[in-house]
N, C-alpha and C positions, 0 to 999 in steps of 0.2 A: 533533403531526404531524412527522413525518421525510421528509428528501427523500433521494435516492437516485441516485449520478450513474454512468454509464459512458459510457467515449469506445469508439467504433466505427472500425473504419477495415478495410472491405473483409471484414467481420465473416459467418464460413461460417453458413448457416440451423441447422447441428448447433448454435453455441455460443448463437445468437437463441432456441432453441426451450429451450437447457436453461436459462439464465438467466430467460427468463417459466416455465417450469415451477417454479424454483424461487421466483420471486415470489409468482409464488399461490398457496404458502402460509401468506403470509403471515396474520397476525391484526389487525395495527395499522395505524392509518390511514397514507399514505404516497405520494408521490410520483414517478414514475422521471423523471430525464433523460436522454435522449438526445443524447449530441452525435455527431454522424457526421462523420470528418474525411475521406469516402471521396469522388472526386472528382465520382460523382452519386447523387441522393438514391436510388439503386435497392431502399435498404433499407426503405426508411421505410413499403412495402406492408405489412410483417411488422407494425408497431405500429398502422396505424388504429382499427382495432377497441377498443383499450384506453382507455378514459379518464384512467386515471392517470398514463400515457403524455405527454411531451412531448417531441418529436422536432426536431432543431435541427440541420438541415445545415451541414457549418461547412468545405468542401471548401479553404480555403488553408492547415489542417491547419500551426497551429502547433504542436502535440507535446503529449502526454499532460498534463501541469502547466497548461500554459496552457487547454486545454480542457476540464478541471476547472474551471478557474476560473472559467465562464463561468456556469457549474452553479452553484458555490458562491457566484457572487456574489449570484444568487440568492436561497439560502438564508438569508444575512448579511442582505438587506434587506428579508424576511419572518421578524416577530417571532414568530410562529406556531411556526417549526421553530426545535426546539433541537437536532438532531442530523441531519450528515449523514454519509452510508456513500459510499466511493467504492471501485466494485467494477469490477474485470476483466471485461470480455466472455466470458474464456475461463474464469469462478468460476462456480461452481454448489454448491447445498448439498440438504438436506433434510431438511425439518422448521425450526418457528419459528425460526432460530438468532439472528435480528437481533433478536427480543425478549430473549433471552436475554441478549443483551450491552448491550444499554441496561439491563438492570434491572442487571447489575452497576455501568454506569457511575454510574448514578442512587445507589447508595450510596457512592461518595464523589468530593466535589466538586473534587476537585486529579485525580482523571484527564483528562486533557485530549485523548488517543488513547489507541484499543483496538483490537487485532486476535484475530482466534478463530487455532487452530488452522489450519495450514494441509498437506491432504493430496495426495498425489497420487493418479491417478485408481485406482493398484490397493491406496491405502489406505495408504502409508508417508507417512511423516513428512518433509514440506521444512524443513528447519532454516532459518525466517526472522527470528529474532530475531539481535539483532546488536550487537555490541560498535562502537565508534565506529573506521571502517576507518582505517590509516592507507595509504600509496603500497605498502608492502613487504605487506602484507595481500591486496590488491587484486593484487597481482604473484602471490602463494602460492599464493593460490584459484585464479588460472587456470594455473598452472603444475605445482601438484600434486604438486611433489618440491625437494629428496630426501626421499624420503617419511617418513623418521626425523624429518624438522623439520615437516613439510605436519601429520602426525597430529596431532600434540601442537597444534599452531596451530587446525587448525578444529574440533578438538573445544573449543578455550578462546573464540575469535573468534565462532563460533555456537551458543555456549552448548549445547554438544548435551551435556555432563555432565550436565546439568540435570536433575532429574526431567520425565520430558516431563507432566505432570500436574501439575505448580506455575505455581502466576500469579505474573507476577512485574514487575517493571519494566524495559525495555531501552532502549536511546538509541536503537535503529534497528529500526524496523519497516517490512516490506514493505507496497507499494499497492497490492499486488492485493485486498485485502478491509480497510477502515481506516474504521473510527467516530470520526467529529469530535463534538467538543464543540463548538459555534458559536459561543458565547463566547470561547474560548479561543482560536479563528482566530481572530477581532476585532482578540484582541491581539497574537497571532504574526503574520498574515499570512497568503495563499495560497501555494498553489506559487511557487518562482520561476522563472517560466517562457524564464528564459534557458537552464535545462533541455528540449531538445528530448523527450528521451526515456533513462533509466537519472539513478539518483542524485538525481533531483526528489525522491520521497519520502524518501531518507534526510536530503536537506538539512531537511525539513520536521518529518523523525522528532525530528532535531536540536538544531530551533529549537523545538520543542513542547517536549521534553525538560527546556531547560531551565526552563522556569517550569511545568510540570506530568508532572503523572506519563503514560508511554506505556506501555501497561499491554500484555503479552502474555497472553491469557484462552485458553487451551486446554481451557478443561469443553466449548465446542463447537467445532466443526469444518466445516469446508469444500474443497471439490476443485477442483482449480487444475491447468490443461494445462501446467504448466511446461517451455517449448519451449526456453531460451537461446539466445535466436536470437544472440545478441553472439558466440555460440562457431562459428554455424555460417554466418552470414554478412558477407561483407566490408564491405557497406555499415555496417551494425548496428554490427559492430566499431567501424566511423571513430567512429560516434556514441555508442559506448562509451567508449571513448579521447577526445574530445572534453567529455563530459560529465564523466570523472573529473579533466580538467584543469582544469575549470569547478570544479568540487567543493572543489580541495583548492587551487584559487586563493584563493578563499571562506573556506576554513575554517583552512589550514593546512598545511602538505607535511610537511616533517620535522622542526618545530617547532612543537606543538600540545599545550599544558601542560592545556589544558580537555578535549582527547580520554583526555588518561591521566589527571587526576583522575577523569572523567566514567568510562573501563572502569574503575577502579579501585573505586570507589563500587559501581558495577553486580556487579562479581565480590563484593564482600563482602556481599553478599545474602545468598550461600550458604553461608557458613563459620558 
């Protein structure tokens, strides 16, 4: 059995309806959680009906990591499930795709995280795999010039040289679509949810990374409303800026020997 978590928060009936649409189709046993961090349960009409549904109003809305974990601790304390998926309100797929990515984790036991493919809704490619960012990285991406130095940087930083058709291993995977191994939490840990919202999953990418493989599986695919809200709103921003100060307090600013051994390793993959 696998359990299956997403956090809500003010969540449009468009993303509710494509999310259960693409649940059922699923084949294998499983469980959804529900955590709503929206200020009333007004959503929770859309899930009655479902059995496998478990719905958890959770309106003091500590932030994406933390609300996960709520889910996940869950899972940790039911021997039953060995894998849990933590999915985006705004992902959607079609066809089996979450069998498809357990049967690969299930052939080997040092994957620890897996992510599929990730599209966007008219079918191009989100470059979510990730080299371990450092502050001037993080600066690049959103400044985007001079564009002589930005090109050469995000085609190496998001691996988009890559054959987009190789599986491969990266330090930093996105959470919008992310297969756990629940043993492997156990021994890393949940999100840290001093992360309100941005960066929680790459801390996570991180700390998985290092004691097991985080495996990018692009044979399947999945569609993801990728909005950047951090670009287009001032709030979002602060808590952009906030979380990446959180981040590289944590791990390292400009002195970070395990972030360049760690891209270094990752880049010689492919030579």
């Amino acid at each position: 059995m696998i359990n299956i978590s997403i956090v809500l928060y003010n969540t449009s009936s468009e993303d509710i309806n494509n999310f259960l649409s693409s649940f059922s189709q699923l084949k294998l046993e499983f469980n959804l959680i529900l955590v709503d961090n929206s200020e009333t349960n007004s959503l929770e009409k859309y899930f009655k009906e479902f059995n496998f549904i478990q719905y958890i109003h959770n309106p003091s809305n500590p932030g994406f990591g933390a609300s996960h974990n709520i889910a996940l601790k869950k899972s940790l304390e039911d021997s039953r499930v060995k894998y849990h998926f933590v999915v985006n309100p705004d992902a959607y797929f079609k066809g089996d795709v979450i069998s498809d990515m357990i049967s690969y984790m299930n052939t080997d036991s040092e994957i620890g995280m897996l992510m599929p493919q990730i599209l966007n809704e008219d079918g191009t490619v989100q470059f979510l795999p990730k080299l371990l960012p450092s502050p001037m990285s993080i600066l690049l991406r959103k400044i985007k010039s001079p564009f002589f130095i930005y090109n050469d940087f995000i085609n190496k930083y998001e691996l988009r040289f890559v054959d987009q058709s190789e599986i491969y291993n990266a330090p930093i995977l996105s959470g919008c679509f992310t297969l756990f191994r629940c043993t492997a939490l156990k021994e890393i840990g949940l999100y840290d949810d001093r992360f309100f919202m941005y960066f929680e999953d790459w801390d996570i990418s991180r700390r998985m990374h290092k004691k097991y493989k985080t495996i990018y599986y692009p044979k399947v695919s999945i569609y993801h409303k990728y909005e950047s809200g951090a670009n287009k709103n001032k709030k979002l921003f602060k808590i952009f800026l906030a979380s990446a100060y959180r981040y590289f307090s944590k791990w390292g600013w400009f002195f970070d020997f395990e972030r360049t051994n760690v891209n270094k390793e990752t880049i010689s993959q492919f030579k």
